[in-house]
Each structure stands twice: as C-alpha cells, then as structure tokens.
N, C-alpha and C positions, 0 to 999 in steps of 0.2 A: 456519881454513885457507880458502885460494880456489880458488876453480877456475883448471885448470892454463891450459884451453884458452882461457877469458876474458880470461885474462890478456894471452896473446897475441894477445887480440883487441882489446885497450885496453878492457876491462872488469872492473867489480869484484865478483863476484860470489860469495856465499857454496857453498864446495861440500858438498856433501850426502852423500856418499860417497869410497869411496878406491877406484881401479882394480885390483883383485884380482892383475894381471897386470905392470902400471911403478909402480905405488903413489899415479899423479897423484892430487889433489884433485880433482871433478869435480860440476859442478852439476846439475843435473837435465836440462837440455837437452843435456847432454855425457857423459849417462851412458847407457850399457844395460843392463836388466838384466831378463837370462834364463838359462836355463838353458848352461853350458857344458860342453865334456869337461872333467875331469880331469887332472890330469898329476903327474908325482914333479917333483921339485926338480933334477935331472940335464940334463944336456948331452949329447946333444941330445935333444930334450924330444920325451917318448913319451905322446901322449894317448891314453886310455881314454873309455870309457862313462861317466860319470856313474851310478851304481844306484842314487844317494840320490835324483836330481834335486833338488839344489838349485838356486835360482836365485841370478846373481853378479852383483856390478857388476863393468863393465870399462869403461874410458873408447870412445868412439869409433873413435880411431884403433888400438889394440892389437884392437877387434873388427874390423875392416874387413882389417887384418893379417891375422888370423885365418881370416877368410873367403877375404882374395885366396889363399892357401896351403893352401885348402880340407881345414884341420884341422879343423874345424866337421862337414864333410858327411864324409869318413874314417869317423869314429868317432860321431858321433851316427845 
C-alpha cells in the first residue's frame, strides 16, 4: 500500500500505517500518532475520553479536522 497523501504529491512512497478515522495509507511524514478521544460508530459522532489512552494513527488531514472542530480540546 502507499501513502495516500504522496500520492498526491507525485510521490511513491511506502505507507506505514492506515488512518484510524478515513482508512488512508499513510507514511511516516503523513502520519500522527497520539493519543485521541474515542468515539461509537454513529451519526453524529459523540467523542469521549479515552480511559485506556491509547495512542492512534490518524493521517494529517482528518487530525487538523479534528482540531479545527476542536473535538480534540472538548473531551481530552
């Protein structure tokens, strides 16, 4: 698999993970990974706390999403 975002960048690059959140391929420079909320699988999407803290890959843009819509600060 490649990275989703290289791709579009006219680059080949092996991805290293999958985005937790759109399921891109994502390579190391296109990935983040820390801890997120939680959430159920529903419409519209209701974040929690995290209690395990786990840490997650999610691609860039679905993180920066996440932030602009300050789910992020909410609930962590």
């Amino acid at each position: 698999m490649k990275c989703y975002e290289c791709a579009r960048e006219g680059k080949d690059t092996d991805a290293v993970g999958i985005c937790i959140v759109c399921g891109r391929g994502v390579c190391k420079e296109h990935l983040i990974h820390e801890e997120t909320p939680a959430w159920e699988g529903d419409y519209p999407i209701k974040l929690k706390p995290d209690l395990e803290h786990i840490k997650r890959i999610v691609c860039v843009p679905c993180h920066q999403a996440l932030k602009e819509n300050c789910l992020f600060n909410e609930v962590c």
